[in-house]
C-alpha positions in Angstrom: 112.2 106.5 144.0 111.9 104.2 141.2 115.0 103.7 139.1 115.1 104.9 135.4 113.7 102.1 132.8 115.6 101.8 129.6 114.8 99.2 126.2 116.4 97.8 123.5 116.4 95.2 121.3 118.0 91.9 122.1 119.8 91.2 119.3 123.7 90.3 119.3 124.9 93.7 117.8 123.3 95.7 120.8 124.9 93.6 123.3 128.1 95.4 123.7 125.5 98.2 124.6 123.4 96.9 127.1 126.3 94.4 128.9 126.8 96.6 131.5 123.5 97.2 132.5 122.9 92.9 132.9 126.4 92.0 134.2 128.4 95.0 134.9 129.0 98.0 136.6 125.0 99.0 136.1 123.5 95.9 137.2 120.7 96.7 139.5 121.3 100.5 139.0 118.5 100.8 135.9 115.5 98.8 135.2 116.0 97.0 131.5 113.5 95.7 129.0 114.8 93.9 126.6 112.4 92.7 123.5 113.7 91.3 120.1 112.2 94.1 117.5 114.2 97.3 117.8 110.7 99.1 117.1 109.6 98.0 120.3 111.8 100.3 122.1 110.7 103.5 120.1 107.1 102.3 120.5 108.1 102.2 124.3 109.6 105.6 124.4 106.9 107.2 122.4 105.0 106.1 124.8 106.5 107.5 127.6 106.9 104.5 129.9 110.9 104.5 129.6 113.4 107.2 130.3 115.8 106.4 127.5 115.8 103.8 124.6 117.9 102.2 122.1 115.8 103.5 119.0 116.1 103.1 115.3 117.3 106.5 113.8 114.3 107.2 112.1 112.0 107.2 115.3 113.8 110.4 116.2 112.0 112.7 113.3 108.5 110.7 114.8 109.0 110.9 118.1 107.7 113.9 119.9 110.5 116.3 121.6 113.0 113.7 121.1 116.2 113.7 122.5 119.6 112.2 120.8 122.6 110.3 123.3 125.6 111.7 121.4 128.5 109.6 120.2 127.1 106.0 120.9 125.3 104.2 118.5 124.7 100.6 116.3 126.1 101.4 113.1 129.0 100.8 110.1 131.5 102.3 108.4 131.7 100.4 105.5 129.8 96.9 105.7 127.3 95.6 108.4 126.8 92.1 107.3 123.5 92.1 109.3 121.0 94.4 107.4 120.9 92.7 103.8 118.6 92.6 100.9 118.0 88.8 99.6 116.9 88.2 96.2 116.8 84.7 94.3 119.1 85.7 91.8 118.2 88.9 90.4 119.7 92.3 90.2 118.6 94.8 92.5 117.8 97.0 90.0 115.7 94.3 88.7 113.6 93.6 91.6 110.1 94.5 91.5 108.3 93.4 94.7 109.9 93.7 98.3 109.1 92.0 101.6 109.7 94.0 104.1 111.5 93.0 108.2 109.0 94.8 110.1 111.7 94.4 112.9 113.4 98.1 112.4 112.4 101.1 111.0 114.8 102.5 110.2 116.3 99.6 107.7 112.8 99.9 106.0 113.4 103.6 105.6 116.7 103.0 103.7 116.0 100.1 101.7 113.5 102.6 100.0 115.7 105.3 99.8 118.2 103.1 98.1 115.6 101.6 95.2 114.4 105.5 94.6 117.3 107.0 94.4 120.4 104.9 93.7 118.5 102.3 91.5 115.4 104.6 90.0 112.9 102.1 90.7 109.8 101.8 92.9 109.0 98.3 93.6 105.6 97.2 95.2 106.4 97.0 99.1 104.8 94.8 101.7 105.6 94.5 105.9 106.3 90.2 106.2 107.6 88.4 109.8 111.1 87.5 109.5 111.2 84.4 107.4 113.2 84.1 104.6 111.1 81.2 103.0 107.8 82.6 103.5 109.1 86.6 102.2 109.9 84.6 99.0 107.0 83.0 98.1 105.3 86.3 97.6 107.8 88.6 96.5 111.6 88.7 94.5 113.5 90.7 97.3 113.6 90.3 101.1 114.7 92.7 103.5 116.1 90.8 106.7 118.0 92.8 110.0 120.1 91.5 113.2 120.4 87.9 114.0 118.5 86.5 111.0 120.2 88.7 108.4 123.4 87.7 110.2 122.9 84.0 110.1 122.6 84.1 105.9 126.4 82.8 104.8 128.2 85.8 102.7 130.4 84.9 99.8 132.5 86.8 97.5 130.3 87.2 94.7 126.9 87.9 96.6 125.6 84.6 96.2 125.5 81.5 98.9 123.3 79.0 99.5 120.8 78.3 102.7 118.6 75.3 103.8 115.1 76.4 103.2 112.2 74.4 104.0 111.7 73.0 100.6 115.1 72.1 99.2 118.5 73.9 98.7 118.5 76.7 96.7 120.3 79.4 95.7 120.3 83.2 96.7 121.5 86.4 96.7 122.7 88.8 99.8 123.4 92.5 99.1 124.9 94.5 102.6 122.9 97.8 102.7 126.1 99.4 104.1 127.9 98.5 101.1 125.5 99.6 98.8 124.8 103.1 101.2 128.6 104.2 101.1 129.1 102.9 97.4 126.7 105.4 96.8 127.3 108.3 99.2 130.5 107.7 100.5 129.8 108.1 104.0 128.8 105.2 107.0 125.6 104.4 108.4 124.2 105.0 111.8 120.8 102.3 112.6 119.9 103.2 116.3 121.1 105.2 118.9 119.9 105.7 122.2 117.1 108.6 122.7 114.7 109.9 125.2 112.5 113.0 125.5 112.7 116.4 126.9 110.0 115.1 129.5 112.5 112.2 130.6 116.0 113.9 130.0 116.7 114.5 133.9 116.2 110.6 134.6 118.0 110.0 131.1 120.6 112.2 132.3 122.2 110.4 135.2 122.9 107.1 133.1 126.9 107.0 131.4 126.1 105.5 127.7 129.4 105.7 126.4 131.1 103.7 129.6 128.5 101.4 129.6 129.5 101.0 125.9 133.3 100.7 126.7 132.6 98.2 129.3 130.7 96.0 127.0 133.4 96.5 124.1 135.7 95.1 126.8 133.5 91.9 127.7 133.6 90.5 124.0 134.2 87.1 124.7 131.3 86.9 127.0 129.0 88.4 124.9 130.0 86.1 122.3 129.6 82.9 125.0 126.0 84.1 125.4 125.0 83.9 121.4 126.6 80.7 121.1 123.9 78.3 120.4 121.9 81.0 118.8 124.3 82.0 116.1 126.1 79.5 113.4 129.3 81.6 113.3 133.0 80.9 114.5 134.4 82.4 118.0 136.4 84.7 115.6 133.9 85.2 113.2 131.6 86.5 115.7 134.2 88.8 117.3 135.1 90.4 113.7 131.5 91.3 113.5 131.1 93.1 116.9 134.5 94.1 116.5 134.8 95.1 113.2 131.8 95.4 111.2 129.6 96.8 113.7 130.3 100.3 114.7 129.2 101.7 118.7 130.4 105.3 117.7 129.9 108.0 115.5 132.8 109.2 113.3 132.7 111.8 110.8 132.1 110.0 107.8 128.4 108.3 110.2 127.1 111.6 111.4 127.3 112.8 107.8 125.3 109.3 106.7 122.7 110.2 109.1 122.4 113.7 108.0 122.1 112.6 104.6 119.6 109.8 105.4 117.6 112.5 107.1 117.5 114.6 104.1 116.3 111.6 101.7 114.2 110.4 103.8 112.1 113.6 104.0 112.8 114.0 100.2 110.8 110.5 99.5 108.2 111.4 102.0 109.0 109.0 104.0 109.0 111.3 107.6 106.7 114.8 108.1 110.0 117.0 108.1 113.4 116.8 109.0 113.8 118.3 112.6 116.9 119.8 113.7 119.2 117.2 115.5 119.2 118.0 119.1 121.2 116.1 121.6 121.3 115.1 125.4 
């Protein structure tokens, strides 16, 4: 018999995740795919060709008799650092066209939510590849997730400077989670791993959360691997996978999501909010 097949994205922040399953006490045990756009993996599961999935939240209230792994997820508490809206100066409130990461889903989803209903506005949206530069040139705001968002310096006052292709300019970085809990209060849950009721028995025999705890516990390697790939300190690095990101859901997250569920269907931006229903 085959082994189960799982996906996710292979971006730093789901490393801790997936560890396990490449180095650790699953090695060999499941079958991974791993592919840089997070949508992948719900496309995947939709699709019925894995067993489980690291999927962005939304994908749940698309995907067909869905499925929820409690407890372990990608997500914040109060900032993430890498899901960030980039402007060239203005206000948010300001902004009036957005290029969108067509990476995740679910970071799409809430950077809607946030200009309809915390800022009032509806600016002009538009899907865009993952290039600062190029998301510029035809719009005023840029939505950018994972390893690309994480590579933009933060500062204190929301502005920094990057190298772009033409000359060094200035910008400014907004962290969704920041804006999300100065708004709500609550944390914010981005993916979490899902199957369907069709694929729940296979899904069923894999431990998420230890494979999570054994990745939490590996760290340093993890970092070692992203090295090259990502300008930040040793220590920075850790602080981020450590710190800002978030593999479980507290109170104060499941409450986000609920909420984020609820808007989401407010702004038409899913059919209906289903019922959560868990593994």
């Amino acid at each position: 018999m085959a082994p189960p097949r799982i996906s996710a994205s292979s971006y730093s922040n789901t490393a801790p995740l997936v560890w396990s399953f490449l180095y650790g006490q699953n090695r060999g045990r499941y079958e991974l795919i791993l592919d840089n756009a997070p949508a992948r993996s719900a496309e995947l599961l939709a699709a019925g060709r894995v067993d489980a999935a690291l999927v962005p939240v939304i994908e749940y209230q698309r995907i067909e008799n869905a499925l929820i792994v409690p407890q372990v997820c990608v997500g914040a508490r109060e900032r993430v650092r890498s899901v960030c809206l980039v402007t060239k100066g203005e206000n948010l409130a300001d902004v009036k066209t957005v290029s969108l990461d067509v990476s995740s889903r679910t970071s799409v989803a809430l950077t809607k939510i946030i200009f309809r209903e915390f800022f009032n506005t509806n600016p002009e949206f538009q899907s865009a590849e993952p290039y600062l530069d190029r998301m510029l040139e035809t719009s005023d705001c840029a939505l950018l997730i994972g390893d690309p968002a994480l590579m933009i310096a933060d500062s204190e006052s929301s502005k920094f400077k990057v190298q772009s292709s033409k000359s060094e300019e200035q910008f400014r970085k907004f962290d969704l989670v920041e804006i999300w809990r100065e708004f709500t209060g609550f944390g914010f849950v981005f993916a979490m791993w899902m199957t369907r009721e069709d694929k729940k028995q296979n899904a069923g025999k894999i431990d998420f959360a230890s494979a999570r705890d054994e990745g939490l516990r590996h760290l340093d390697e993890i970092i070692s691997n992203y090295e090259t790939e990502i300008s930040l300190t040793h220590e920075d690095f850790k602080k981020y996978l450590s710190e800002n990101i978030s593999y479980s859901v507290d109170d104060s997250m499941q409450k986000g999501l609920e909420l984020y569920f609820e808007l989401a269907a407010k702004n038409e931006l899913i059919d209906r909010n289903k019922v959560l229903r868990f593994l």
